[in-house]
Backbone bond lengths (Angstrom), bond angles and torsions (degrees), N, CA, C in turn:
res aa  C-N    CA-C-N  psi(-1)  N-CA   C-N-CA  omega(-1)  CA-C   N-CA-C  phi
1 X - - - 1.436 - - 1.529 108.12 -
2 X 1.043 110.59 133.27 1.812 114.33 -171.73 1.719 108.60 -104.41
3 X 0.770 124.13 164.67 1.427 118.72 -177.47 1.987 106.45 -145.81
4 X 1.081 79.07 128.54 1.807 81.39 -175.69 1.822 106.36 -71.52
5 X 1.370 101.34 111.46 1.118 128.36 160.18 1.289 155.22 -61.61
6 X 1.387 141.86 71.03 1.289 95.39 -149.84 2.076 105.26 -118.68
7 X 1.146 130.03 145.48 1.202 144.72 170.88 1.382 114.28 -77.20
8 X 1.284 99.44 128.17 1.873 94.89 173.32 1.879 104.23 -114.51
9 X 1.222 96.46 135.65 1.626 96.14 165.18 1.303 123.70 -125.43
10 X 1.529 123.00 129.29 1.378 116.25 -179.83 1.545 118.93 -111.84
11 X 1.239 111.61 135.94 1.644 118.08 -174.24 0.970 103.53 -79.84
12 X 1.759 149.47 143.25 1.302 123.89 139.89 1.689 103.89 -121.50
13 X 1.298 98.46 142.66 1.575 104.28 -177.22 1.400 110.66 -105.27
14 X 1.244 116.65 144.08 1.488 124.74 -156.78 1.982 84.12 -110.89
15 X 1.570 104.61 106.30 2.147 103.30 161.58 1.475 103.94 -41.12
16 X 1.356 105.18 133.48 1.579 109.61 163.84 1.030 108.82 -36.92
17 X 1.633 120.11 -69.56 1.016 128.79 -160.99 2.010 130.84 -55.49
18 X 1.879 99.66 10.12 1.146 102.35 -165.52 1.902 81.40 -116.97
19 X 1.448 122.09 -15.88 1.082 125.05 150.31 1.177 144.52 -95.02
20 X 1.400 117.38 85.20 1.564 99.25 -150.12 1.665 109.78 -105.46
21 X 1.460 107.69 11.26 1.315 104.34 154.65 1.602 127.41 -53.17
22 X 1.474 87.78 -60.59 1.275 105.89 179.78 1.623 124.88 -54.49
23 X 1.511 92.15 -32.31 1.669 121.03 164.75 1.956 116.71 -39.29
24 X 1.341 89.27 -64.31 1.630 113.65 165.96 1.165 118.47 -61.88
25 X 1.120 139.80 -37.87 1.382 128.45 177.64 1.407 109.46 -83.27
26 X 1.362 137.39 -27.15 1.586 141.53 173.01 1.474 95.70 -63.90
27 X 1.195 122.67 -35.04 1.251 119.20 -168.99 1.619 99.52 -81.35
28 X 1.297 119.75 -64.04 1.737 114.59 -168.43 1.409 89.70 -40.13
29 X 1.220 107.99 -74.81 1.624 102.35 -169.74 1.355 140.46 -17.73
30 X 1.350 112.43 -46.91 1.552 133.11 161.41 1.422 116.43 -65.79
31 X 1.218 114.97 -18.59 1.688 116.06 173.30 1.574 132.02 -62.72
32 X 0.862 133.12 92.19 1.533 115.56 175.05 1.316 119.73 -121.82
33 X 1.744 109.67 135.30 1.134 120.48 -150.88 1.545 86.78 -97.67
34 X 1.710 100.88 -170.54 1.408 124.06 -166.99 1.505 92.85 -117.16
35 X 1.426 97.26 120.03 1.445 140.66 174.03 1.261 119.48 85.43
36 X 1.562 112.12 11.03 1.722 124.28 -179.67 1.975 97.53 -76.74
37 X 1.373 114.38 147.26 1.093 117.32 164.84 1.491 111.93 -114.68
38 X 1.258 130.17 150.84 1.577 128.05 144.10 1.142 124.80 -43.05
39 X 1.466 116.96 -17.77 1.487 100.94 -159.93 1.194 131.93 -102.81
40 X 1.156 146.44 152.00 1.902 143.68 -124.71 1.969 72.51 -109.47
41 X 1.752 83.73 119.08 2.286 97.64 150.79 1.461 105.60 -101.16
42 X 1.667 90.03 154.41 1.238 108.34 -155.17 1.631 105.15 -126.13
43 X 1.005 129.65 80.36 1.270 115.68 178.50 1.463 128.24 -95.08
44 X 1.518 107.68 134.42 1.734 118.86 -162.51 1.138 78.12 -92.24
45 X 1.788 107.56 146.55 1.194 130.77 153.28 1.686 120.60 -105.82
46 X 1.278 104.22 118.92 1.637 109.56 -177.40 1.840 128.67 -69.50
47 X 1.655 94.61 -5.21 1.205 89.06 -170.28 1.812 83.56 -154.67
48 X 1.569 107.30 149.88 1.735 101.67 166.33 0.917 137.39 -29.63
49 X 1.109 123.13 155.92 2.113 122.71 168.96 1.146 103.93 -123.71
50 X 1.805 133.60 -10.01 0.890 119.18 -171.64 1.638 109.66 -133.11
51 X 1.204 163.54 134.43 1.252 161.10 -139.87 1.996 96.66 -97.50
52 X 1.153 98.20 132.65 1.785 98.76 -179.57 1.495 115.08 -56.36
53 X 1.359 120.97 -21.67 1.579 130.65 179.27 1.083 107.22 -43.15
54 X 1.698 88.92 -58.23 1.143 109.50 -154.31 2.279 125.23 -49.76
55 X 1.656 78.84 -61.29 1.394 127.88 179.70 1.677 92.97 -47.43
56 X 1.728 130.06 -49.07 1.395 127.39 -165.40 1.790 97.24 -78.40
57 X 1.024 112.86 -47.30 1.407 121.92 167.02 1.151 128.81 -28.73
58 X 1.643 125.15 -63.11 1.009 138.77 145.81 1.579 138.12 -26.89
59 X 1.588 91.69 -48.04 1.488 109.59 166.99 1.314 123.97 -62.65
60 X 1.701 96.84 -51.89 1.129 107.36 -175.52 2.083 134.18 -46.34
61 X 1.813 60.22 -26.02 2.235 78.98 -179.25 1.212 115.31 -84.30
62 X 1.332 106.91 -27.31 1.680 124.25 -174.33 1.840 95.03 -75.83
63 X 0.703 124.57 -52.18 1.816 133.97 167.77 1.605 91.94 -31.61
64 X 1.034 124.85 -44.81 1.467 115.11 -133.45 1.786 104.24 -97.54
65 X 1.255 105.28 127.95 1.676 99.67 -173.09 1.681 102.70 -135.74
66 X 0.914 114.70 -162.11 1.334 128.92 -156.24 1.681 93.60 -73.76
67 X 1.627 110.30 -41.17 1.725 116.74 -166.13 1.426 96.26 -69.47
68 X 1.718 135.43 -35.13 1.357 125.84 -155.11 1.642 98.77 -81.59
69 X 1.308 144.02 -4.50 1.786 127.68 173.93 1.566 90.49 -78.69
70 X 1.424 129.94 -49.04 1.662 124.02 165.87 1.066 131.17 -22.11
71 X 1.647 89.56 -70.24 1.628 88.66 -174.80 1.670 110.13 -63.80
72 X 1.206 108.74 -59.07 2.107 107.51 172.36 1.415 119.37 -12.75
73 X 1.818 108.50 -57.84 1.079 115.12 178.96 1.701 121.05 -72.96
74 X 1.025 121.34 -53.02 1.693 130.47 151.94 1.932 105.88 -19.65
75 X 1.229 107.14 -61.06 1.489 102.72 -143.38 1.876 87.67 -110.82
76 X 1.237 143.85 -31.75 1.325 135.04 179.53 1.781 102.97 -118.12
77 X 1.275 121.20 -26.49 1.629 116.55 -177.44 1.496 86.38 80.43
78 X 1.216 139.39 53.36 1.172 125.70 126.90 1.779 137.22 -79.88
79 X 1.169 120.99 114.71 1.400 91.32 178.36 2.104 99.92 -122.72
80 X 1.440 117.04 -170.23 1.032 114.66 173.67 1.276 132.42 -75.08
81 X 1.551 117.62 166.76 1.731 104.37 -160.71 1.599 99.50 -72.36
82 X 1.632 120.01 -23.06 1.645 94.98 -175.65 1.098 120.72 -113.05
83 X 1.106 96.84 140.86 1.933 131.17 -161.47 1.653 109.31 -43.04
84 X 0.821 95.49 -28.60 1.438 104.52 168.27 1.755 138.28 -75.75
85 X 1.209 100.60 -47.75 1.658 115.51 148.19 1.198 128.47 -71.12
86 X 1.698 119.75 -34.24 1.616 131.92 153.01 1.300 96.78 -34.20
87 X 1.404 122.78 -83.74 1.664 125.91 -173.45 1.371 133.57 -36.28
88 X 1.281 99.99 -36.22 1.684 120.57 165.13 1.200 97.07 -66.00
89 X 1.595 133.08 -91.81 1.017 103.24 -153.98 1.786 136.23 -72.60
90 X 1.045 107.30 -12.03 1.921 119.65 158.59 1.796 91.11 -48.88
91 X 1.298 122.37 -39.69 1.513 103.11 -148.47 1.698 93.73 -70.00
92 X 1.463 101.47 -49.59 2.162 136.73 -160.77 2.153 83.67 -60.00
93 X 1.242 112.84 -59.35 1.335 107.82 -170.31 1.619 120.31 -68.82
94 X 1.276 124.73 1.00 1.253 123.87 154.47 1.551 111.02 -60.93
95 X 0.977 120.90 -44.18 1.509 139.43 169.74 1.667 110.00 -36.94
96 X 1.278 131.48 -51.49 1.322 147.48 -161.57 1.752 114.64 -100.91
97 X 1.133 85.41 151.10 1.528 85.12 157.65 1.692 108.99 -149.29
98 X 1.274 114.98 165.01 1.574 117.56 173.19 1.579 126.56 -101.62
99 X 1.557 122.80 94.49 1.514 104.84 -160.85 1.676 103.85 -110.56
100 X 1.372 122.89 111.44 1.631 116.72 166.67 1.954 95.35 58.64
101 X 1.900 94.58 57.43 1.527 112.63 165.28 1.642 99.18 74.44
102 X 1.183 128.57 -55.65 1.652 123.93 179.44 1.120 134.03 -65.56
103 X 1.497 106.28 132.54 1.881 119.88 -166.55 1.538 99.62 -84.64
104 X 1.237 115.50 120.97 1.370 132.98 169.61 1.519 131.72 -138.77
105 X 1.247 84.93 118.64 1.696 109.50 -174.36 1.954 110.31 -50.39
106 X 0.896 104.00 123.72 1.640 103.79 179.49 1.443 108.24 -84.41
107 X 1.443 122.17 134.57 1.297 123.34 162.53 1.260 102.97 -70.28
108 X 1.996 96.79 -174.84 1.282 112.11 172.98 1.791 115.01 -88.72
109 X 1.453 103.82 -40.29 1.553 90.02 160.23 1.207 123.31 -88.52
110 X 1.284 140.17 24.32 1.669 139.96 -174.55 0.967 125.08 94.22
111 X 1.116 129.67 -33.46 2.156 118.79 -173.34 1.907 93.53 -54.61
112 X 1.096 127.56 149.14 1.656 138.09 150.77 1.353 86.96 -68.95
113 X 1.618 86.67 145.23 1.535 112.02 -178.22 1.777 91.91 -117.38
């Protein structure tokens, strides 16, 4: 059974002029000076800016998610130095297994999930 409904919506508009932040920035925007261009510079760099260590490092952490202390522990028995997160994950990796590189969650009747 449907029932006629009805929604009310009210707009309220704020005068620029009671915002005049917002005021100022419509305005910079519209400004254009003499000898400014639009157009995006591009500068090539001929040689690194950043050291390769560095750059794999970076990655390396960005790689790293909640599944990679699992898999470590699964496939080398690494876990972290504190005893406390050690325990967690021994507890979370009963849960898993590793088949041909892939982390898979064990059901309760057996298929990998």
């Amino acid at each position: 059974m449907m029932r006629n409904m009805k929604r009310c919506w009210q707009i309220s508009h704020i005068p620029r002029e009671d915002n005049k932040k917002a005021d100022a920035l419509s305005k910079l925007a519209a400004v254009q000076y003499e000898g400014l261009t639009k157009g995006v510079l591009i500068e090539e760099l001929n040689e690194r800016s950043v050291d390769t260590v560095e750059v794999n490092a970076i990655i390396e952490e960005a790689i790293r998610t909640w599944i990679t202390p699992i898999q470590e522990y699964i496939e080398h028995e690494i876990l972290p130095e504190d005893a406390a997160k050690a325990r967690t994950i021994r507890e979370i990796a009963r849960n898993y297994t590793m088949e041909e590189g892939i982390l898979y969650r064990k059901s309760y009747l057996g298929p990998l999930l």
